[in-house]
C-alpha positions in Angstrom: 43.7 94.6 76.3 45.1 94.6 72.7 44.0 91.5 70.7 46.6 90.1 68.3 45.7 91.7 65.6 45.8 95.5 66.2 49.6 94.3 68.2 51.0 92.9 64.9 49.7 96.2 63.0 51.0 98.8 65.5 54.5 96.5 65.2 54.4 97.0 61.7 53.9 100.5 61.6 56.9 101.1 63.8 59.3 99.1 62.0 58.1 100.9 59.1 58.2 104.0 60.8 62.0 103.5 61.5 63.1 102.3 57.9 61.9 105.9 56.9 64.1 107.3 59.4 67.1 105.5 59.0 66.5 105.8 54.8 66.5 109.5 55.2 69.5 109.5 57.2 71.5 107.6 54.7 70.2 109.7 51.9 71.3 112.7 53.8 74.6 111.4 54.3 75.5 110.2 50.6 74.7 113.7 49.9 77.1 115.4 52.4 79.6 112.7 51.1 79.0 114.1 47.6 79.4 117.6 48.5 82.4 117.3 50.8 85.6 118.0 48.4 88.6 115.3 48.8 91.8 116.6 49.5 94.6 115.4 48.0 97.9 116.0 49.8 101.0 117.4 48.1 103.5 114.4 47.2 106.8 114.2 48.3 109.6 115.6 46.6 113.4 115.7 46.7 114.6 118.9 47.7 116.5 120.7 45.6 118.5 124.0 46.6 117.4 126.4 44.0 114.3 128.4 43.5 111.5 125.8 42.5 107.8 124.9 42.9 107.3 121.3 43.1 104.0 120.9 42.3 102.5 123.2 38.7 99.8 124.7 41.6 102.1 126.8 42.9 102.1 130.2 41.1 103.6 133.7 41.3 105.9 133.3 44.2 108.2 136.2 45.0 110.5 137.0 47.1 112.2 140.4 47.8 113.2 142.8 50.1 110.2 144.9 51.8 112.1 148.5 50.8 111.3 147.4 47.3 109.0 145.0 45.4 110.8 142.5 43.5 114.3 143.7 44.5 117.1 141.8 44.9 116.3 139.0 48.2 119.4 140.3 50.3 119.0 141.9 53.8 121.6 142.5 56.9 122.2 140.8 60.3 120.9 142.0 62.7 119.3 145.1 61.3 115.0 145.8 60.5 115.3 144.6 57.2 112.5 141.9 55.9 112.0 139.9 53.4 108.5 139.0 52.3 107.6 135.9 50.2 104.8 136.3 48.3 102.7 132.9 46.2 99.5 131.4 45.2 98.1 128.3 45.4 95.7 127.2 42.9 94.0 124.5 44.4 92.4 126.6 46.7 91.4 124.5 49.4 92.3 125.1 52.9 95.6 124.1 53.9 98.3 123.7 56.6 101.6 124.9 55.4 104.8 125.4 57.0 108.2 126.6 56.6 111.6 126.9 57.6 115.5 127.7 56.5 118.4 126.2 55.9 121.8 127.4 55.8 124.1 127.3 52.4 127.5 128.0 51.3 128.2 129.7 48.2 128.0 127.2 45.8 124.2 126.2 47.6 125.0 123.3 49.4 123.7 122.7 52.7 126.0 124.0 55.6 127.5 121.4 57.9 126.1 123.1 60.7 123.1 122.2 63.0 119.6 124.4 63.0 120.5 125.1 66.5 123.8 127.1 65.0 121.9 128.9 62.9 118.6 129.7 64.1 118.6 132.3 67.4 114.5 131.3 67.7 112.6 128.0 66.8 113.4 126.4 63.5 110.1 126.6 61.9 106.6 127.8 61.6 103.1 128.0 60.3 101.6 130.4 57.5 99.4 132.2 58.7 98.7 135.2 56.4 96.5 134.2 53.5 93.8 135.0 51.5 90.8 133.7 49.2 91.0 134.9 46.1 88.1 137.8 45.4 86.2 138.2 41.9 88.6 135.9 39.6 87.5 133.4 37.3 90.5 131.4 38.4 90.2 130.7 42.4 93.1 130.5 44.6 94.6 130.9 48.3 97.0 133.7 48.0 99.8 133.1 51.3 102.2 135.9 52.4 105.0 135.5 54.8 107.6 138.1 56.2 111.4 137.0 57.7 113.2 137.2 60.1 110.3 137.2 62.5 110.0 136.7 66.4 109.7 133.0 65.6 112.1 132.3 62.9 115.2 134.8 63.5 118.4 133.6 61.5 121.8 134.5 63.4 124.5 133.8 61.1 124.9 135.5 57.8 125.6 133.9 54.5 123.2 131.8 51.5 119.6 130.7 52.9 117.6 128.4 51.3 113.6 129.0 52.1 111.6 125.7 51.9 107.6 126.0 52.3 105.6 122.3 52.7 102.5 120.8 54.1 101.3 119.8 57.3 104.6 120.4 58.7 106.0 117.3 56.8 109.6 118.6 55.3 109.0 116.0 52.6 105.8 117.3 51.0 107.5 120.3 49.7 105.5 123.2 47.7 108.0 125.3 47.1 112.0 126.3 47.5 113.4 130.3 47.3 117.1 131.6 47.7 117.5 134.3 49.6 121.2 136.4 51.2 121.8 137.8 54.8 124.9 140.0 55.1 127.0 140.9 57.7 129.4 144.1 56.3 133.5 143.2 56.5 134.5 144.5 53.0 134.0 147.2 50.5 134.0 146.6 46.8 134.6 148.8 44.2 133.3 148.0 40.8 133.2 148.8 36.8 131.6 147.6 33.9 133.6 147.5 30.6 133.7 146.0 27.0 135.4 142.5 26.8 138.9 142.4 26.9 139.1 139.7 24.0 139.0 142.0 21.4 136.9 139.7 18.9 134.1 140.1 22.0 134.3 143.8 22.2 131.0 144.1 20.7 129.1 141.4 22.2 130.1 141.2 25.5 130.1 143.0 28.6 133.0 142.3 31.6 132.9 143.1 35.5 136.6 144.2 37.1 136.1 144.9 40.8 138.1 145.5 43.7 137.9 144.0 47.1 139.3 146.2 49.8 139.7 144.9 53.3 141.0 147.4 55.8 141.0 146.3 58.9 139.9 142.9 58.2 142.5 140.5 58.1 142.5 137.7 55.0 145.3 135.4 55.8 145.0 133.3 52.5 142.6 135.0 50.1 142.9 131.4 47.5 141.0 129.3 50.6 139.3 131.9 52.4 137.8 134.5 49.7 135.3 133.8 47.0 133.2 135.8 45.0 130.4 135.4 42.7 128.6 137.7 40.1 125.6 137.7 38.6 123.9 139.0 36.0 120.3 141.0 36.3 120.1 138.1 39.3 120.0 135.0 36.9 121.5 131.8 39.2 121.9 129.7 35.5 124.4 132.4 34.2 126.4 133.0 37.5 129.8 133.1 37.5 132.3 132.7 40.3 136.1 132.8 41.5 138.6 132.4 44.2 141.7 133.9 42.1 143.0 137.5 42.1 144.5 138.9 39.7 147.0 140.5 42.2 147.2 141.1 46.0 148.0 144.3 47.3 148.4 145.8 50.7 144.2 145.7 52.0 143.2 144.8 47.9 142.3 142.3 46.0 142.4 142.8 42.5 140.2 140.8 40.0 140.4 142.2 36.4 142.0 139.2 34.9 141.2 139.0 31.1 138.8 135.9 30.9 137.5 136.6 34.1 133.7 137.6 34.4 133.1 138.2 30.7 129.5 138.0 30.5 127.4 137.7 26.8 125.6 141.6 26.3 122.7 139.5 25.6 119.4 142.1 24.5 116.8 143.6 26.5 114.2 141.3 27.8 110.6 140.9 25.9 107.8 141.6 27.7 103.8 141.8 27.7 101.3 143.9 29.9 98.3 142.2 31.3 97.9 145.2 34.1 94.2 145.6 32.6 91.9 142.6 31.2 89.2 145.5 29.8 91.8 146.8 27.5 94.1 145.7 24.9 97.9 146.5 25.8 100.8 147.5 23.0 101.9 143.9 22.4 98.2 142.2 22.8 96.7 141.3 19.7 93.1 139.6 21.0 91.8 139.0 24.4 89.5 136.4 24.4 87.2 135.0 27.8 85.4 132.1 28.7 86.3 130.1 31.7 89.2 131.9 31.8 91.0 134.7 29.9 93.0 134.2 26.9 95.8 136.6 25.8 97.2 136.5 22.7 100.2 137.9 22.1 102.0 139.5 18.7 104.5 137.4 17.2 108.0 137.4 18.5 110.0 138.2 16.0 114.0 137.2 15.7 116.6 140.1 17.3 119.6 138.3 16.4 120.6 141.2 13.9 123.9 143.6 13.5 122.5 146.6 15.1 121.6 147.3 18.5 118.1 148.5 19.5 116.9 150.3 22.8 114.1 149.6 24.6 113.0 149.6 28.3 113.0 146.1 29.8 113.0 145.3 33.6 116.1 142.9 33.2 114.0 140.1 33.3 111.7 140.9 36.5 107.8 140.4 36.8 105.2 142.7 38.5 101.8 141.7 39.6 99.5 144.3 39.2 95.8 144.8 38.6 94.2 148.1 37.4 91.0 146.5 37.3 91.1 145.5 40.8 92.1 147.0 44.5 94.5 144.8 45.5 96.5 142.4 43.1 97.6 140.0 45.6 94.0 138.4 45.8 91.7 139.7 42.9 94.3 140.0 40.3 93.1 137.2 38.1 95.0 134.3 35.6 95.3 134.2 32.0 96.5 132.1 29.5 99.1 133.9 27.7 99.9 132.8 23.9 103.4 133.1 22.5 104.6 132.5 18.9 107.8 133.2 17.9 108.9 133.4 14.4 112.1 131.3 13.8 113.7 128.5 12.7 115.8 126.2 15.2 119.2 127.7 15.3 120.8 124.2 15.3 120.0 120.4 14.8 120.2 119.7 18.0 118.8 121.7 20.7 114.5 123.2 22.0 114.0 126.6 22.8 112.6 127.9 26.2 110.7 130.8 27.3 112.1 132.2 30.6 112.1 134.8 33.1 112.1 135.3 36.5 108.3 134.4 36.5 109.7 130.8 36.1 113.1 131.2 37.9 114.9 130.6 34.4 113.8 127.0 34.1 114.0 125.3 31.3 112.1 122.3 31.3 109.0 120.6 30.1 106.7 123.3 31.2 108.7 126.3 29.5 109.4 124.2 26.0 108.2 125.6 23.4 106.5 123.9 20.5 107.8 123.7 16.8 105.6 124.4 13.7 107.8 123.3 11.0 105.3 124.2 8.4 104.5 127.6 9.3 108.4 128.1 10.5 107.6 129.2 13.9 107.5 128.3 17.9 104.6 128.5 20.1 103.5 127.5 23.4 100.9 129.3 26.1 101.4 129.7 29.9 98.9 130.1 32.6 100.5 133.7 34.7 99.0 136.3 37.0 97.7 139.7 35.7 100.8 142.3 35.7 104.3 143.3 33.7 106.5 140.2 33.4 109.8 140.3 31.1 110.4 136.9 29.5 113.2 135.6 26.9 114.0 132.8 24.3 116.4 130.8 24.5 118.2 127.7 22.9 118.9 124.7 25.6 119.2 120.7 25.2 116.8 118.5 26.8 118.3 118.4 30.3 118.1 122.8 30.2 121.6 123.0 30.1 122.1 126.5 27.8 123.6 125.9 24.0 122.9 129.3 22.9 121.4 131.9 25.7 120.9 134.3 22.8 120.4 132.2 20.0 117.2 134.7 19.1 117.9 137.8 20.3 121.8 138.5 19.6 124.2 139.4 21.6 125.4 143.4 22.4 127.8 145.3 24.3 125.2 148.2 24.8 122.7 146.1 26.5 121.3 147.7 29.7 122.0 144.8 32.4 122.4 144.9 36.2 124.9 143.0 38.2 125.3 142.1 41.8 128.6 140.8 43.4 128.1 138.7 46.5 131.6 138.1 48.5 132.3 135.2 50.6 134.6 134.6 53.5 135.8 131.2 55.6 137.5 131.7 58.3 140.1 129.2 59.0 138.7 126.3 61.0 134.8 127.5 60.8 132.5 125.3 59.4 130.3 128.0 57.0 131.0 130.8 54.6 129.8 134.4 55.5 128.2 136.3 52.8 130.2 140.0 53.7 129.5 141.9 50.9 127.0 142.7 48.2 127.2 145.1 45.5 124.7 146.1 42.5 126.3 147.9 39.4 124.7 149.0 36.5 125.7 149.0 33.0 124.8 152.1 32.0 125.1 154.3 35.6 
């Protein structure tokens, strides 16, 4: 039998034995808790039925029709058509996001009309495509989406408002896009001209078209018609109207004289990041260390009496990566460096840089910065390797525009496109149908 002694030591050693244990569990533990990365959740937002991103994360999202990257996001009831939406999200940690549509008239408010009106399938759905980013300095989740689809299927033409948010909470919004099904009634026919105001004639450049419905029957063309034109696809600059000029037998006629004059404006600035290894035609320094840095030449002022070509994409940005294999996930980010050598226009008023890399918003993000010793503006932005168009211009502090050309002057021989989207109520329907789209061409 044990005597007392040799009990109370082999008690001792097992007690021991079992501190050892349960400290190396809780040292393991600390450590996994260490290592395991907390996810923050996106916060709630207000929606808002334009093209945003919510949270600064959210990068180069795109939206287009498949025939044509970066083209403009319109497709037909009914037919194969797709449109694919395209963004990155920089905090690259593995999420749940979801998405679905809603229904618009033509001045983007929401429909009074149910999801079930709308939608032919269910009302919303996961992304599922996406990708970790592959050999960048900057990491990211690149997501890809493609609609209609066999779960999503809209059934009713008109303005669609894409919304994208997390863990299927409608609140926690990433992201917003505009997008245009159309269901052929009408047939426009269209012409670009110098303004009719004959002090303009040299600045400005104004749309006359012709809506000609044969066969369709418009019983009140002041309720039931509107039409709105843009110009190179810009939502800020968008004009639209419900008066003819004249009615004619299957015509309506709008060449009235004040009537979608837009400004000439210039051809868009851009910079070409397409290679890292290699210094493009407006790059002065590249520069690496956590990231790449891209410093641009100085933007000097256009605002001068004579008109200068040059090629421009009116505005559009391309994500491309010479460098790489496939830009969507191992095109990397930069930080891009702009100056621009001016003085403010006005007293009152900040200039913006914008594009459709931003969706034209003019806000905190796109201010740009005064130097008002060395007489110039500067700011930097954090974009995806590619071609991307961008322009100054003069706004107040809630974005609304003072002076869209303030920098870059304004001329009739400008090369800008312009689509004409046409919009028809029938009496006692509760939506607007979008029945016809149109893209013209300033110089074709």
């Amino acid at each position: 039998m044990l005597n007392w002694c040799m009990l109370r030591k082999l008690c001792l050693l097992s007690l021991g034995f079992i501190l050892v244990i349960f400290q190396h569990h809780a040292i393991a533990q600390n450590k996994n808790k260490k290592q395991r990365k907390t996810i923050i959740s996106t916060p709630r937002s207000e929606l808002l039925y334009t093209d945003y991103s919510y949270i600064p994360e959210i990068k180069s999202v795109e939206l287009y029709n498949s025939e044509k990257v970066q083209s403009f996001p319109v497709i037909h009831l009914g037919s194969g058509d797709e449109l694919i939406l395209k963004f990155d999200d920089l905090r690259a940690d593995n999420r749940s996001f979801y998405y679905t549509l809603v229904h618009c008239d033509a001045e983007w408010k929401p429909s009074p009309l149910s999801p079930i009106d709308y939608f032919e399938s269910f009302t919303e759905d996961r992304i599922n495509d996406y990708k970790i980013s592959f050999n960048t300095f900057q990491k990211y989740i690149h997501y890809e989406l493609r609609i209609p689809n066999q779960t999503v299927k809209p059934k009713l033409s008109g303005n669609y408002l894409l919304k994208v948010y997390e863990d299927g909470d409608q609140e926690r919004l990433l992201l917003t896009k505009r997008f245009f099904i159309i269901n052929p009634k009408v047939r426009v026919n269209a012409i670009i001209t110098q303004s009719s105001i004959v002090k303009e004639r040299d600045k400005r450049q104004k749309v006359n078209f012709v809506i000609q419905h044969p066969g369709f029957i418009v019983q009140n063309p002041y309720q039931e018609i509107r039409a709105v034109v843009m110009q190179n696809e810009r939502f800020d600059t968008q004009k639209m109207t419900n008066v003819p000029l004249f009615i004619r037998n299957d015509q309506l006629v709008y060449e009235d004289v004040k009537t979608n004059d837009f400004d000439g404006g210039n051809e868009f600035r851009r910079f070409d990041t397409r290679s890292l290894r290699f210094k493009s035609q407006t790059t002065e320094n590249i520069n690496q260390d956590s990231l790449y840095h891209i410093k641009l030449f100085a933007d000097p002022v256009w605002n001068t009496p004579t008109y200068t070509s040059q090629f421009d994409e009116n505005g559009n940005f391309y994500i491309i990566n010479q460098d790489g294999s496939n830009e969507n996930y191992d095109a990397d980010y930069c930080w891009v460096y702009f100056t621009l050598l001016s003085t403010p226009p006005s007293e009152n008023g900040n200039a913006y840089i914008v594009g459709k890399f931003n969706n034209y918003r003019k806000d905190e993000a796109s201010k740009l910065i005064y130097d008002a010793t060395n007489k110039l503006y500067y700011t930097k932005l954090l974009l995806k390797q590619g071609v991307t168009d961008y322009h100054y211009t003069w706004a107040d502090n809630k974005g609304s525009i003072i002076d869209d050309n303030a920098f870059d002057g304004d001329f009739y021989e400008t090369e800008n496109s312009y689509q004409i989207l046409v919009y028809y109520k029938q009496p006692g329907s509760r939506y607007e149908e979008l029945i016809s789209y149109t893209m013209l061409n300033s110089r074709k």
